[in-house]
N, C-alpha and C positions, 0 to 999 in steps of 0.2 A: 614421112613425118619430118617437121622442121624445127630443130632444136637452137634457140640462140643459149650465148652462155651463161645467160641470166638466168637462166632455167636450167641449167645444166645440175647443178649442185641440189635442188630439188629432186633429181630423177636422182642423182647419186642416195640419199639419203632414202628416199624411198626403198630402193632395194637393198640398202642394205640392213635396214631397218625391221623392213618389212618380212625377211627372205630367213633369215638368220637372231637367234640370240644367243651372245657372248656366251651368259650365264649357264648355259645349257649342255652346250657341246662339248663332245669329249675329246680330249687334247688328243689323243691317239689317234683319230681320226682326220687332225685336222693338216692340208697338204703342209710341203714345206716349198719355198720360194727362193728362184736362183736368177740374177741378172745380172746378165756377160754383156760388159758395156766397152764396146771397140772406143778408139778414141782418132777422129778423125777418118775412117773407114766411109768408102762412100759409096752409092748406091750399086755401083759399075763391078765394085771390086770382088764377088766373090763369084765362084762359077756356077753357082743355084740362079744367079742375076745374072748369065753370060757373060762371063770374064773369061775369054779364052783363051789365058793360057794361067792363070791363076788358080793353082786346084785346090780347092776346100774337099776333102770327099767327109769329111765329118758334119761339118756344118751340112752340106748337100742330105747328106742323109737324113740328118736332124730336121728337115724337110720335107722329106720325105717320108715321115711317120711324123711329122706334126703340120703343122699348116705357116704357109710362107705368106708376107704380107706385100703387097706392091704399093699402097699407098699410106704408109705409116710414116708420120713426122717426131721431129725434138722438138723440146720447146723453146731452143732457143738455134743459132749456128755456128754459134765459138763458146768455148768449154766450161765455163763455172755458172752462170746463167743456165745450161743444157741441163746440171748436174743437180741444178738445186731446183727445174720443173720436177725435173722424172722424182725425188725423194719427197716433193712434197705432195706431187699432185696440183701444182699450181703454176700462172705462167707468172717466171721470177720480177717481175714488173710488179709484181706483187708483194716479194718480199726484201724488196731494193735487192737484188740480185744485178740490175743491170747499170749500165753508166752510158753517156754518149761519149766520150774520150777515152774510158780507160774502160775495157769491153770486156775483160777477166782482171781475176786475182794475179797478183805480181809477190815477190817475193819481200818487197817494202811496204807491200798494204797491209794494215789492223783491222779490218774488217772480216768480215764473212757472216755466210748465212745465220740470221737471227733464232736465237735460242727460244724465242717467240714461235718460229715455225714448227708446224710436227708433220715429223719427217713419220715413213715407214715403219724403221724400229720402234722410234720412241709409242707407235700408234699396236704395234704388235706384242709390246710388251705385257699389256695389259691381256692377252691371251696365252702368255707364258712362254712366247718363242724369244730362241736363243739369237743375235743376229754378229755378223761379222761385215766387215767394209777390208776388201783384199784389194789395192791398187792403186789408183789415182785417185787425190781424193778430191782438189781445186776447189774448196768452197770454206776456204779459213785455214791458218795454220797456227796460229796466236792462239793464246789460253785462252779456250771460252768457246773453240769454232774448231776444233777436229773431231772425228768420228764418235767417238768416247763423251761427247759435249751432246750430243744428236741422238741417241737411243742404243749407238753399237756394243756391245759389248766388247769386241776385241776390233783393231785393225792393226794390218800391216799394208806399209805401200810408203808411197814419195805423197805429199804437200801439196804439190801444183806440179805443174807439164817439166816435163825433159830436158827443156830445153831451156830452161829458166837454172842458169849454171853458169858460172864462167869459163869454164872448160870447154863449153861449144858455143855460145851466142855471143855475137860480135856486135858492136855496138857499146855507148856512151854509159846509157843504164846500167848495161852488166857490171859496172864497175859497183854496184851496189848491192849486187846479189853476192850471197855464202852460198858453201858448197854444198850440192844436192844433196838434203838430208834423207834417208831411210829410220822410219818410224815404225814402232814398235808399240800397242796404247796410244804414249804418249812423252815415250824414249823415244830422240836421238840413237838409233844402234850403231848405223852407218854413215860417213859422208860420201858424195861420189860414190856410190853404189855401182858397182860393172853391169852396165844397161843387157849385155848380153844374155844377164842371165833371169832378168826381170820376169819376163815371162814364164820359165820355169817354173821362175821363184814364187810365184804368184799361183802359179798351179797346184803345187806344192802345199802352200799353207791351205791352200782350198780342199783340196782332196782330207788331209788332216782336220778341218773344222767340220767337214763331212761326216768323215768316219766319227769323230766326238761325240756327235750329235746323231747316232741313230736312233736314238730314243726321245730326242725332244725335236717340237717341232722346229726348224731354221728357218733363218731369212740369211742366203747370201749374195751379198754386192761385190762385182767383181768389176770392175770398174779398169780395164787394159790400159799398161802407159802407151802400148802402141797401136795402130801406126802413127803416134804424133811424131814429128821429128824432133829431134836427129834418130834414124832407124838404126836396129841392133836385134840381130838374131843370135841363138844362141848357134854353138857348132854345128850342132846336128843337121843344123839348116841354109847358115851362111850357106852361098852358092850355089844352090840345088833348083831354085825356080826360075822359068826361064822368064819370069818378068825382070829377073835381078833382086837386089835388096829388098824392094817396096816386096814385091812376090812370097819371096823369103819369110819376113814380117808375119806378112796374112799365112801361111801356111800353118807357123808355129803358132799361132793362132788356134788354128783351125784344129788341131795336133792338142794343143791346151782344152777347146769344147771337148771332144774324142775321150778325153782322159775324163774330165768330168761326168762325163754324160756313160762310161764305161762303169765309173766306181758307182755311181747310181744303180745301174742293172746289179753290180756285183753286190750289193748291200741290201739289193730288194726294195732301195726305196725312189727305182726311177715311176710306181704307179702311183705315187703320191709325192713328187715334185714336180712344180711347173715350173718351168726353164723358157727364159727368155732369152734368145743373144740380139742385139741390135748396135747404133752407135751412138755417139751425142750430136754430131752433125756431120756436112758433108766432108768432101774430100779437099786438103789442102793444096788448090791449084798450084796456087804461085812458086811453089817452091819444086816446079820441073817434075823428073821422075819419081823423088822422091816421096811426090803425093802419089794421090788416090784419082781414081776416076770416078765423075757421076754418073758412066754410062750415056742415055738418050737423054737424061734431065740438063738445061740451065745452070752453068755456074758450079759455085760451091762452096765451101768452109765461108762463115762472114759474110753471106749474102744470103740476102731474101727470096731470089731465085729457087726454083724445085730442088737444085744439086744441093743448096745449102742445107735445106731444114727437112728433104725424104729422104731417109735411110733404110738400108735392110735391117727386115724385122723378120725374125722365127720363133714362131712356138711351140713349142714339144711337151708331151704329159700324156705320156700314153694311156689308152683306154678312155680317156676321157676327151682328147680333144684327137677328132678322127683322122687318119692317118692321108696326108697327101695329098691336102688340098691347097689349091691357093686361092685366096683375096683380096676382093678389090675395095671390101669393106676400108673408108676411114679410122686412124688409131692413130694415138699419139702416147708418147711414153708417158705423158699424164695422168692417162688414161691405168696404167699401172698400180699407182696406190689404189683408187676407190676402189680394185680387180680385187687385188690383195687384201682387203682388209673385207671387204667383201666374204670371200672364202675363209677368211677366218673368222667371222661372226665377231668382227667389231665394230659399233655402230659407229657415225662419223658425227661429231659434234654437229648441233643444228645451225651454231654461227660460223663456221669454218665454210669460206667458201672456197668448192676444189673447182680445177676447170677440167678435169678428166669424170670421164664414164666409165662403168663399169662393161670391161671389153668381154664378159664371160658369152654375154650371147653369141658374140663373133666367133673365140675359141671352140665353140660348141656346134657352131652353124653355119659355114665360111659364105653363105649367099645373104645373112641378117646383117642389118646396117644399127649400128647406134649413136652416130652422130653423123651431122654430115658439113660442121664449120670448123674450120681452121683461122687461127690467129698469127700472124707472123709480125715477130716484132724485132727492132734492130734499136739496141739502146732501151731507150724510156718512150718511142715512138711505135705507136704501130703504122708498119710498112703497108702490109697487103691482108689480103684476108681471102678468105676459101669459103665457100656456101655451095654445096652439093660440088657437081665438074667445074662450078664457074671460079674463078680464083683473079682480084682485083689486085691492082700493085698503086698505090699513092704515092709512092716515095722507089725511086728504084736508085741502085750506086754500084756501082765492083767492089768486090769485096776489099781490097788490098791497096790499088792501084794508084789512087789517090784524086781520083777524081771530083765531083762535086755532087750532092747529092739531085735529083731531079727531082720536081714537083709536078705529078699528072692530074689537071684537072680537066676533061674525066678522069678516073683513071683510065689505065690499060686493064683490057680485060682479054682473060685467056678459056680457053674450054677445054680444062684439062687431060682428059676421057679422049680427045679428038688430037690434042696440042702438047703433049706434056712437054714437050721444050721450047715451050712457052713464043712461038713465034711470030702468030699471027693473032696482030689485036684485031677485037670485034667490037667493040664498046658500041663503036656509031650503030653496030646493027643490030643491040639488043641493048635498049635503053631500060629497061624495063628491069633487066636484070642488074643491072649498074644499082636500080633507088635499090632495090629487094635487100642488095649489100651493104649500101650506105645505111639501110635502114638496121640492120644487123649488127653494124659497125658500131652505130649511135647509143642501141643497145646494150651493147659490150662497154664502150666506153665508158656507159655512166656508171658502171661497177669498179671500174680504175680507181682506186684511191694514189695522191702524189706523198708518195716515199721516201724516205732518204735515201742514196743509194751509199752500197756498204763498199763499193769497189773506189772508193778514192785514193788515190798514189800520194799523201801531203806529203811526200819526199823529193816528188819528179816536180812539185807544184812551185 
C-alpha cells in the first residue's frame, strides 16, 4: 500500500473516528501513556542495538517483552524542532518550530511553540487524563510557551539543553545567557541545579506522579537532560562503565527505565501503560567521546543522514503488544499522538492536519506496515525523503563542520533495506524510482504552508 502525506491525516482520522467514541468509554479502562525521551542518544548506543560494552539490562529487557523497532525516526535531528514533532504529531515546519540559522531555542529567544498547536495533553484532556512533562523541556521558556501553556498539568525539569549556561559553554554568546534555571509549574526553584543528580531527580518526581495517579488515567513525558552534553552521572554510577562517562550516562539511564517500568508491575498498572523509550535525534559526533554512536547508520545529531534522524525505539505494554519481537515496520515519533489519542477514544479534529499514523497495528503485529514515506527536513527545507527502502537526499551538508550545503540534481539515491549507511548511490540505475519520489515530494510540498518561524535570536541579530 502506498501512502503520500497528503493522505496520511485521512487514514488518521478514519481510525480514530471510526474505531472508538470518546463519549462512551469508561475512563477506567482507558490505558495510561509514558514517553522516555533520551536526548541525543544514538542508534549504536545501547546493547539491545549491539553496543558492546554499554550495558542497558533494563532497557534490553524492556525488549524483550515488548517489541524493538530498527527503523523508527524523529522528526527533526537537533532538539526543539524533535520535541515539538513527537507533542504534536506534526513535522514542525509546520508550526514554525524550525529556522535555517538558529536551528533550536537559545536562552535569549521569545518564541516557542505556538499556543495555536495541540499538543498531546491539551488533546487528552478532553478524556480526563492527568498529564506531567518531567525534564527537558526546549520549546519555549517565556510566559506563554512552558509546559503548563501546552495541556500539562504539572512539570518539573530545566528550559532548554545543559549546556546553555555560563558555567560550561565557552564562547561570545554565553555572555548572554543566566544561570541554568530549574522549574517547578512555573517557578524558578533552582539556579545551576547539580547536573549529577538530574537524572535521579527526574526519576523521582516520575515514580511520585505515578504512584498519584493510580486511579486516573496519565499521560507522562519524560523527556532526559542526558546524554546531551556536558555528561553528569550521579555517584552510584560515575566510573563503573567501561565505555567511561558517555557509558556511565546511558546506564543510569537505563537504571531510571528499570525503576519506572518496576513501580508499574508494583502498582499493577504495568497491563494498562504503554511505555515508549526512544530519543529526539542522533548521536552528537563532534564533540569526540563525549557523544553517542549511530552504530552502522551515516552521520548524526544535525544531519539528514540515517545516524541523525533513526533512533532506537522500544515498546512495552504487556499482554497487549507481544513479547519479543522486533521490526522492520516504519515509525516516527509523529506517529505517537494519533496512537495515543487513538486509544483513548478522542476523535482528531477534521482540519488538523497530523503527519503521523496510528502505530497500533504495528504494536500489535510486528510484520504489518502503516506507512512506508519519511520526510527529512533541515531548517524550513526539505533535504531528502524516504518512499518504501528507497530514500532520496537533495540537499546533503555535515552536520557541524561548516561546510557548504550540496545541491543533487538527481538526487542521490540510497536502498536502505540493502545500504543503510547510505553508501552506494543508484539513482542512474533506477530512474523510475527517483520520479515515484519527486512525485511524492511535490505532493507533500503542496501541503507546506510558509510560517513564521518562532526560533529567532533578535539579540545575536
Amino acid at each position: 500500500m502506498h501512502y503520500s502525506l497528503l493522505y496520511i491525516p485521512i487514514l488518521c482520522l478514519g481510525l480514530v473516528a471510526t474505531n472508538i467514541n470518546s463519549g462512551k468509554q469508561d475512563v477506567d479502562t482507558r490505558p495510561n501513556f509514558i514517553i522516555i525521551f533520551a536526548d541525543d542518544l544514538g542508534y549504536g548506543d545501547l546493547g539491545v542495538y549491539g553496543h558492546p560494552t554499554i550495558q542497558t539490562p533494563n532497557l534490553d529487557q524492556m525488549a524483550a517483552e515488548g517489541l524493538r523497532f530498527t527503523q523508527f525516526y524523529t522528526g527533526a535531528s537537533v532538539c526543539t524542532p524533535a520535541r515539538a514533532a513527537l507533542l504534536t504529531g506534526r513535522l514542525p515546519v509546520r508550526s514554525g518550530m524550525v529556522n535555517d540559522r538558529y536551528r533550536v531555542l537559545f536562552p535569549p529567544s521569545q518564541g516557542g511553540l505556538p499556543v495555536s498547536e495541540i499538543t498531546i495533553p491539551e488533546a487528552l484532556k478532553q478524556a480526563g487524563y492527568i498529564s506531567a512533562a518531567i525534564g527537558k523541556w526546549h520549546l519555549g521558556h517565556v510566559q506563554g510557551h512552558l509546559p503548563t501553556d501546552h495541556g500539562f498539568d504539572e512539570y518539573f525539569g530545566i528550559p532548554y539543553s545543559n549546556d546553555m549556561t555560563p558555567s560550561v559553554s565557552p564562547g561570545e554568546r554565553v555572555k548572554t545567557y543566566p544561570p541554568l534555571p530549574l522549574i517547578r509549574g512555573i517557578e524558578i526553584i533552582e539556579t545551576e541545579p547539580d547536573q549529577r543528580l538530574l537524572t535521579r531527580r527526574y526519576t523521582d518526581e516520575s515514580i511520585n506522579f505515578i504512584r498519584n495517579n493510580i486511579d486516573s488515567p496519565f499521560f507522562l513525558y519524560l523527556p532526559h537532560t542526558m546524554p546531551h552534553i556536558p555528561l553528569f552521572a550521579s555517584d552510584d554510577f560515575e566510573g563503573k562503565s567501561s565505555r567511561g562517562l558517555y557509558g556511565d550516562v546511558i546506564e543510569e539511564l537505563d537504571w531510571s527505565v528499570g525503576e519506572i517500568l518496576q513501580v508499574l508491575r508494583e502498582t499493577g498498572l504495568d497491563k494498562k501503560t504503554l511505555v515508549l523509550f526512544t530519543s529526539d535525534n542522533g548521536p552528537w559526533l563532534t564533540v569526540g567521546l563525549d557523544g553517542g554512536s549511530a552504530g552502522l547508520l551515516r552521520d548524526g545529531k544535525g544531519s539528514t543522514w540515517e545516524g541523525g534522524m533513526r533512533v532506537p525505539t522500544i515498546a512495552w505494554w504487556p499482554e497487549t503488544i507481544p513479547e519479543g519481537f522486533t521490526t522492520q515496520s516504519l515509525g516516527t515519533t509523529m506517529d505517537l499522538m494519533p496512537t495515543i489519542l487513538h486509544l483513548a477514544g478522542i476523535e482528531i479534529p477534521d482540519d488538523l492536519i497530523l503527519d503521523g499514523v496510528d502505530l497500533m497495528p504495528v504494536l500489535t503485529d510486528h510484520a504489518t506496515a502503516v506507512r512506508e514515506d519519511i520526510f527529512y527536513y533541515r531548517g524550513t527545507r526539505l533535504w531528502a525523503a524516504r518512499k518504501g527502502p528507497w530514500k532520496a537526499h537533495y540537499i546533503t551538508q555535515s552536520a557541524y563542520v561548516g561546510d557548504q550545503p550540496v545541491f543533487h540534481d538527481p538526487p542521490l539515491l540510497f536502498h536502505l533495506d540493502r545500504d543503510p549507511r547510505e553508501r552506494f548511490n543508484v539513482a542512474m540505475e533506477e530512474p523510475n524510482v527517483v520520479l515515484e519520489i519527486q512525485d511524492m515530494v511535490e505532493r507533500h510540498l503542496a501541503t507546506i504552508e510558509d510560517i513564521p518561524s518562532q526560533l529567532e535570536v533578535p539579540e545575536w541579530d
